[in-house]
C-alpha positions in Angstrom: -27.2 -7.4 30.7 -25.9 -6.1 27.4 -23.8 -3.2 29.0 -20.4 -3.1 28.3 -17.3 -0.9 29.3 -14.2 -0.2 26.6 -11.6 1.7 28.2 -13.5 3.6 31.1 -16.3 4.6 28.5 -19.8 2.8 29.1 -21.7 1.2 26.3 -25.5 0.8 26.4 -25.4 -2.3 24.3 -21.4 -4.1 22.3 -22.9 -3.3 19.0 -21.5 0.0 17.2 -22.3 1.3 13.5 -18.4 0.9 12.1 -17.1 3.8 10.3 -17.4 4.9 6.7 -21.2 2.4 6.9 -23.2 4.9 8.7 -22.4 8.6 8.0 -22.9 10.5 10.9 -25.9 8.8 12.3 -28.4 11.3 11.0 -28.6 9.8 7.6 -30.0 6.6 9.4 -32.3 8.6 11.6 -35.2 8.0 9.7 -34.8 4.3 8.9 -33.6 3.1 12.1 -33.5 3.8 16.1 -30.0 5.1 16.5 -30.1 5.8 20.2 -30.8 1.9 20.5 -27.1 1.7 19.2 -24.5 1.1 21.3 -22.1 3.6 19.8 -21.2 5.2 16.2 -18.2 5.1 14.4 -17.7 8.4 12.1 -16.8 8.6 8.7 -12.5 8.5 8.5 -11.8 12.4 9.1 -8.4 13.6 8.0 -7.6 17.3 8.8 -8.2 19.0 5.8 -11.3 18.4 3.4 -11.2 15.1 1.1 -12.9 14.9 -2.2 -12.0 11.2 -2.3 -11.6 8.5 -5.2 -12.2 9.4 -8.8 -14.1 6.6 -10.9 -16.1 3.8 -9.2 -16.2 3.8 -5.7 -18.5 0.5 -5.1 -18.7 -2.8 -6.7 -20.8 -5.4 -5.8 -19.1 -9.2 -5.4 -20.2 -12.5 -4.6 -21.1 -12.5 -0.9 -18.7 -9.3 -0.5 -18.5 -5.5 -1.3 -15.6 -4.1 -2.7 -14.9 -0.1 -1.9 -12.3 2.3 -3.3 -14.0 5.5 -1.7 -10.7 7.2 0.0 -11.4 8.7 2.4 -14.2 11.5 1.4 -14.5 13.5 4.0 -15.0 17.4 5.2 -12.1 17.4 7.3 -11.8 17.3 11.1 -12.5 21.4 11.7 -16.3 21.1 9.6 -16.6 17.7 11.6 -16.4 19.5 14.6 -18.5 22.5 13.9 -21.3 20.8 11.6 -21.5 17.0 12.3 -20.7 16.7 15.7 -23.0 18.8 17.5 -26.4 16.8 15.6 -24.1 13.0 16.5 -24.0 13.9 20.0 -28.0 14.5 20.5 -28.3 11.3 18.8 -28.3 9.4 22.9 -25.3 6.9 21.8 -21.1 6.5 21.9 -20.0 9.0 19.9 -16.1 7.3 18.1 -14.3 9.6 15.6 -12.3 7.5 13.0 -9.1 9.6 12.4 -6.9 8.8 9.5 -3.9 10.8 7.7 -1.2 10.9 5.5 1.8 11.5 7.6 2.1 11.8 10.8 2.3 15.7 11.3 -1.9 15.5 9.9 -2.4 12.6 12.6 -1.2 14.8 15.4 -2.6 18.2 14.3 -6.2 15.8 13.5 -5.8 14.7 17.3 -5.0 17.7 18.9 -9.0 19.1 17.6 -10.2 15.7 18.6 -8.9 16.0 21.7 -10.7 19.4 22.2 -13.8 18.2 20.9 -17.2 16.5 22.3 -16.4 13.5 20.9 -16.1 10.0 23.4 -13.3 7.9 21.8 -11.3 8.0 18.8 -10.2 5.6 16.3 -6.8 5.3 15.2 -7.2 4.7 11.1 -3.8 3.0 10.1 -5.2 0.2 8.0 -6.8 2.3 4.9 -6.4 0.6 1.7 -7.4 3.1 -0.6 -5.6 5.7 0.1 -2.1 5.9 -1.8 0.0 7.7 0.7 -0.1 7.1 4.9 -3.3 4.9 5.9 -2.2 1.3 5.5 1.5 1.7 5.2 1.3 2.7 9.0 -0.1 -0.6 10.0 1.5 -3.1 8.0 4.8 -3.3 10.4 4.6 -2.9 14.2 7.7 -0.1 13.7 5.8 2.2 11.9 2.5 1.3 14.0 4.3 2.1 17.0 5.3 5.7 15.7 2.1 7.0 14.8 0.5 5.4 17.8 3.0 6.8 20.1 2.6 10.4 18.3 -1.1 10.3 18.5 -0.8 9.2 22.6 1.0 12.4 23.4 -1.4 14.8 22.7 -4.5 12.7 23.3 -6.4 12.5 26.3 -9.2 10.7 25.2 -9.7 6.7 25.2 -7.5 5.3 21.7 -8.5 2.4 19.7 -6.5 1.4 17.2 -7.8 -0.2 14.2 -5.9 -2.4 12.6 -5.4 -3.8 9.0 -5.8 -7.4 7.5 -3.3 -7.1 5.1 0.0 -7.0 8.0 2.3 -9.7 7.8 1.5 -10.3 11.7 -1.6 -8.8 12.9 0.1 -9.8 16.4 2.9 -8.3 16.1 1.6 -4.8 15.1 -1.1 -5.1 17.6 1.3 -5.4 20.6 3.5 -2.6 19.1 0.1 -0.6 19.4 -0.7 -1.7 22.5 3.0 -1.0 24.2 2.3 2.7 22.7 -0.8 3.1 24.1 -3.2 2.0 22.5 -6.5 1.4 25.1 -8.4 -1.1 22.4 -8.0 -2.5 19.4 -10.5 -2.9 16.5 -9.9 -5.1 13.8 -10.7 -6.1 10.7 -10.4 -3.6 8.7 -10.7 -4.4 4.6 -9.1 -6.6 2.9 -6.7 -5.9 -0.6 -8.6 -7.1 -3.4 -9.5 -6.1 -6.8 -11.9 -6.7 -10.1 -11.2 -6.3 -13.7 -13.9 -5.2 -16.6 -13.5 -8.0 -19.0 -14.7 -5.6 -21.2 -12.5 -2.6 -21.4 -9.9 -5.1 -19.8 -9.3 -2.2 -17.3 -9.1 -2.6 -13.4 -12.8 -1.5 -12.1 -11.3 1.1 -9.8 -9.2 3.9 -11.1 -6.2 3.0 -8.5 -7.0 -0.4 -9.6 -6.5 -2.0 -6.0 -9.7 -1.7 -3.3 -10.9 -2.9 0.2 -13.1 -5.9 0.2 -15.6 -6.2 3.0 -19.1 -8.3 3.8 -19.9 -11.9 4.6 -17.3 -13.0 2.7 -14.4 -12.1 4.9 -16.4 -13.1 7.5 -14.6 -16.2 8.9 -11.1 -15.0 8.1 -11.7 -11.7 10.4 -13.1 -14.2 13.0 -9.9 -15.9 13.0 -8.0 -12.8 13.6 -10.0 -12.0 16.4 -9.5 -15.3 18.2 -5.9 -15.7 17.9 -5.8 -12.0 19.0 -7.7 -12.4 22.2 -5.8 -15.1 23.0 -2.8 -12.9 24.0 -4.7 -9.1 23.9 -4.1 -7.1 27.2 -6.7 -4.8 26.0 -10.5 -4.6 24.9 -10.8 -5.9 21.3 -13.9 -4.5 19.0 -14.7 -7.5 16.1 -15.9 -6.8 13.1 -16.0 -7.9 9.0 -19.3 -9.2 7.7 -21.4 -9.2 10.7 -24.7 -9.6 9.1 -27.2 -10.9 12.3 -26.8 -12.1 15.7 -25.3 -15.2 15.0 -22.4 -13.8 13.4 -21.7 -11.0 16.0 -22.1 -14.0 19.0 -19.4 -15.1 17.1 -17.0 -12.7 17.6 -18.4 -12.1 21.0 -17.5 -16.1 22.0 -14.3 -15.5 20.2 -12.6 -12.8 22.6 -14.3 -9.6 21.2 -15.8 -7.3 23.7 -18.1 -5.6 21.2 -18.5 -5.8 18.1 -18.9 -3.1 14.3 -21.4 -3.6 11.7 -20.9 -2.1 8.5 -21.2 -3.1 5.2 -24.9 -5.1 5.8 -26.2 -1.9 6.6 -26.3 -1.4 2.9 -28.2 -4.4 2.3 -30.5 -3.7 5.2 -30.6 -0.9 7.1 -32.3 -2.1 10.5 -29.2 -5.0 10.5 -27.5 -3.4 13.7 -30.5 -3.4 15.9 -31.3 -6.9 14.7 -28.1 -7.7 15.9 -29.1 -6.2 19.5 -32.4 -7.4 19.7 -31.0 -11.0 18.9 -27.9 -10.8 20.9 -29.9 -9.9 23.9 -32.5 -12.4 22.8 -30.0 -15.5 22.6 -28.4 -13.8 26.2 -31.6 -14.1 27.8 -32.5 -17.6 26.7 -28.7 -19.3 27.5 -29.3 -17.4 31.2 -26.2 -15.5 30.0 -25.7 -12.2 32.3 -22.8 -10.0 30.4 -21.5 -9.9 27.5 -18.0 -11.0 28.6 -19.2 -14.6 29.8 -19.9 -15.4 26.0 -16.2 -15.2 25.4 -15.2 -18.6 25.2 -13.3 -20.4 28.4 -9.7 -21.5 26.4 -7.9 -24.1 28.0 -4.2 -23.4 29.4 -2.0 -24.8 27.7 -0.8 -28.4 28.8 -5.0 -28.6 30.6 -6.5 -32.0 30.2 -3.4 -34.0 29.4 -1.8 -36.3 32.1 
């Protein structure tokens, strides 16, 4: 009932841990039942270590969470070696989120993916705190296209493509990631935001601009979904404030074939197989038999008028 398929690889359930929420899935181990999870999303890996942000890295705000972490990471070579083995005994998807600062560090970074145990990777082009690469590559479908296209030539595996809030057209750079061979998308990535100490009447974050995530852009992503799906040749993964099963049948209804839950994981650890449990518990009520009859029926256009 809950199984679903995202570019030839099988899920056991369409709810994934999204990446830079969850660590490696080991840190959860304890707290909650991570084989019961459809997949996890790594940390972002870029090809050589990260020490990330300086300063504050989280702030709390109303109904959101703002983050300026950048990208800490051990780089894709200790992934490999030291994370990967422990994810993969862990009895669910294993997606690694690959980011970079040029495109050189995105090929090189997909060439060890490539090579490694790993079931999917996640195209990172939607970053917003890093200063250099990350989001610049998925503001305009141009410079989407070449780093997709890149990435596609030395990688075998299944390639989502995650894409960034903040582009002019979400659409538009979509399709351009699509037409370079992109085999899903995932989207919403953070939003730009920012908070000021009133105090020292200094920006809260040393690079004084972060990604806001949580219920609050909750509705917005939604959006971004539908009017995606409505044209998407591809698979679409939903996410941005998914905090229970209501909100992820949401995104389900609205086109998305699965679905990432991050930030609430924070708040409450056991979120994501809440989010199971109820999404197969609302399935089983409604009589509903796979996840893709939830997606909502959309009229053709012109349907219903004489």
């Amino acid at each position: 009932m809950l199984e679903t398929v995202i570019a030839g690889v099988r899920f056991k359930n369409p709810v994934i841990a999204a990446s830079g929420t969850f660590g490696y899935g080991r840190e959860y181990a304890e707290l909650v039942d991570v084989s019961a999870l459809g997949g996890i999303c790594s940390k972002g890996l870029t090809l050589r270590p990260r020490a990330g942000n300086s300063g504050t890295r989280l702030y709390e705000t109303p109904s959101g969470l703002l983050n300026s972490i950048g990208l800490e990471n051990p780089g894709i070579p200790a992934f490999i070696e030291k994370e990967l083995p422990s994810m993969k005994q862990l009895g669910t998807v294993v997606i690694a989120n690959l980011s970079g600062s040029d495109i050189d560090e995105y090929i090189e970074g997909a060439k060890l993916l490539d090579a490694a145990d790993v079931d999917m990777v996640e195209l990172n082009i939607s970053c917003p705190n890093v200063r250099e690469g990350g989001m610049a590559f998925g503001l305009e479908p141009e410079t989407a296209a070449s780093v997709c296209r890149a990435v596609r030539r030395v990688l075998h595996k299944p390639l989502v493509v995650k894409l960034s809030p903040n582009a002019p057209s979400i659409t538009a750079v979509a399709r351009a990631c699509v037409d370079h061979g992109a085999d899903a998308l995932s989207l919403v990535n953070t939003f730009k935001a920012m908070a000021i100490d009133v105090e020292t009447r200094l920006p809260v974050f040393d690079n004084a601009i972060a990604g806001l995530s949580g219920p609050a852009i909750r509705p917005i992503a939604l959006r971004m979904v539908w009017e995606l799906a409505e044209t998407a040749s591809v698979p679409i993964i939903g996410m941005g404030g998914i905090a229970c099963a209501e909100d992820a049948l949401q995104f389900l209804m609205a086109g998305a074939d699965a679905v990432q839950v991050g930030t609430n994981t924070f708040v409450h650890p056991r979120s994501i197989t809440d989010v199971i449990d109820g999404v197969a518990a609302y399935m089983k009520k409604h009589s509903v038999k796979s996840v893709g009859e939830l997606k909502i029926r959309r009229r053709a256009r012109g349907e219903g008028h004489s």
